[in-house]
N, C-alpha and C positions, 0 to 999 in steps of 0.2 A: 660287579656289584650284586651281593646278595639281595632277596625279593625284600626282607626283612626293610632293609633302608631304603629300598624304591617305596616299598610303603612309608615310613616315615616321612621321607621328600613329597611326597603327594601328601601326607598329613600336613605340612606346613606350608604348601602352594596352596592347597585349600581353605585355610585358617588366614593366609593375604587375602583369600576372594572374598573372606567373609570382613575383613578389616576393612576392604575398599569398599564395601557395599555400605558397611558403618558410618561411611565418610562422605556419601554422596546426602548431599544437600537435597532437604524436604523440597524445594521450589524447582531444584533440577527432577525430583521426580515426579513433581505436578504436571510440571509441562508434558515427558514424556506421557503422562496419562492421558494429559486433553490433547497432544497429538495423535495418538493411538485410541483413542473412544474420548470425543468429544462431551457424550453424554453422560460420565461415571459420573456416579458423586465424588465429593470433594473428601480427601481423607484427614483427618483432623489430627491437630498436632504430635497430640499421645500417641499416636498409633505410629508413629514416626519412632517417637523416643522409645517405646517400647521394644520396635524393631532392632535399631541400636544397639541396643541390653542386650537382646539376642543372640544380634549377631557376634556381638561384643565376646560376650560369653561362651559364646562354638569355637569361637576363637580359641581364646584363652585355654580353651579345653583341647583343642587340636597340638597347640604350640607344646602344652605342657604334656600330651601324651607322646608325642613327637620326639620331645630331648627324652624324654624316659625309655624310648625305642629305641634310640642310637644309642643309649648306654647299654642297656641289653642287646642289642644288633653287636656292639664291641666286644663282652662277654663272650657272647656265641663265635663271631670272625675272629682268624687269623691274619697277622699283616705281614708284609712282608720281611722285617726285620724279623720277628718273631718267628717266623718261620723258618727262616737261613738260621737265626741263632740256635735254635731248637734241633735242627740237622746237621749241626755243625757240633752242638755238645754230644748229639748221641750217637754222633762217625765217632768222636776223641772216647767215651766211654765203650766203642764195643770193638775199637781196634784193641787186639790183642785177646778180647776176650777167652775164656777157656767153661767148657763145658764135658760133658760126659753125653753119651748115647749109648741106648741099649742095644741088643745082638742083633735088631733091625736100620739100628744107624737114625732112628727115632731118637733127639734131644729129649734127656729127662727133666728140665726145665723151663723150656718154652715149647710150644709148639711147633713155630716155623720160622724164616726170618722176617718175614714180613710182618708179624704178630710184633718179633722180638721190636724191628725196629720201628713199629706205630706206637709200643711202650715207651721205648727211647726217647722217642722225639717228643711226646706228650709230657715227660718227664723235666724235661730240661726246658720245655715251654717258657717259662720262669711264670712269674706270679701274675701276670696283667693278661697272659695268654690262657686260652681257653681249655677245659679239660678234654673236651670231646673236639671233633671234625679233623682228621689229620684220619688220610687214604693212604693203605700201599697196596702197589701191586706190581706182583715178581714178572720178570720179564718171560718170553717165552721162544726159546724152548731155553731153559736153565737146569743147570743138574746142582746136587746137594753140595758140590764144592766148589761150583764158579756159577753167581747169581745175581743180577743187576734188578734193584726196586725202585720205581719212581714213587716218589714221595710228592702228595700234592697234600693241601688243606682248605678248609672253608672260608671265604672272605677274601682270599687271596691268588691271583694269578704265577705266582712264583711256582714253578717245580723241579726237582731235583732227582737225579740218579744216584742211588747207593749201590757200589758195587761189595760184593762178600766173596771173601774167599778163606775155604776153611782147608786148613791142611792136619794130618794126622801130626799128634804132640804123648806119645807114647808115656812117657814123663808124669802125665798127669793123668793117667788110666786109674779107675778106681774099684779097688776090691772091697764090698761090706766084709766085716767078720762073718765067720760061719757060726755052725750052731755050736751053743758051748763055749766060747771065744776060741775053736779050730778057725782055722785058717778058711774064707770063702771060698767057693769055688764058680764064682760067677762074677766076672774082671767086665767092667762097663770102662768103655774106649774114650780117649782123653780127644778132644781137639780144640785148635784155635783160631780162631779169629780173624785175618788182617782185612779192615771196611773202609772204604774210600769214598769222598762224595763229589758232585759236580754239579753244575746248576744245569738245568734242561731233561727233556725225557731218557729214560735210557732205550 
């Protein structure tokens, strides 16, 4: 449970305290007065009903900022369907993928996989899921063509392992034209893809 809705839960525990306090009877709380200091004055009706009002009103204000918290608490968290559905469309869109890398084996498209696949999963979130809070992090020790990420998100106790594995695909190697439209002479390397997912850390 995010702090987000621990605070909300405490906004509407405390907006009951103030509703039971609205409801206790001016004569139950005479008596506690003349058992607790016999000598007080006597406190006169108004001061009763206006307490009331009061309270009435922190209320109302507690309760009403409260649902408006869990809607935005919702916005913000991940749940768990959304999250499995969200790592589940973005294994189906990056199995197979194909990219290019330059003479350092650096993607010229993303940066890493765990960038690639924090886009993925943000992506296919669908519409009710949040844009942000969705963590990866590459296991360790992993090399550039066998790498396992556990995917976790905000709101939500669910995690998942994505494993990657890129194999060279020669096939899809890409040369720019050169200068002039001559033939380039700088070939950036083809590879692809196959991503697999599981529920649990890797």
């Amino acid at each position: 449970m995010d702090t987000l809705t621990k605070l909300n839960i405490f906004g509407l525990a405390l907006s009951a305290v103030f509703l039971a306090m609205a409801c206790v009877k001016a004569d139950r709380v005479r008596a506690w007065r003349a058992d607790f200091n016999p000598s007080a004055p006597d406190v006169p009706n108004s001061a009763f009903t206006l307490a009331r009002l009061l309270f009435v009103t922190i209320a109302g204000i507690g309760i009403y900022t409260s649902v408006q918290g869990f809607g935005v608490s919702d916005d913000m968290s991940w749940s768990d369907d959304e999250l499995t559905s969200a790592v589940r469309g973005a294994t189906d869109d990056l199995d197979g993928y194909r990219y290019q890398a330059d003479e350092s084996g650096a993607p010229l498209y993303f940066d890493d996989y765990a960038s690639l696949i924090e886009q993925k999963v943000t992506e296919n979130g669908g519409g009710d899921a949040p844009e942000t809070g969705v963590a990866t992090e590459p296991s360790d020790p992993d090399t550039e063509s066998d790498t396992h990420i556990t995917v976790t998100a905000n709101g939500t106790d669910k995690v998942f392992c994505v494993h990657v594995v890129r194999t060279r695909s020669k096939e899809d190697d890409y040369t720019p034209p050169g200068i002039a439209g001559r033939e380039g002479t700088l070939t950036f390397s083809g590879y692809r893809l196959a991503v697999a997912m599981r529920e649990g850390a890797c």
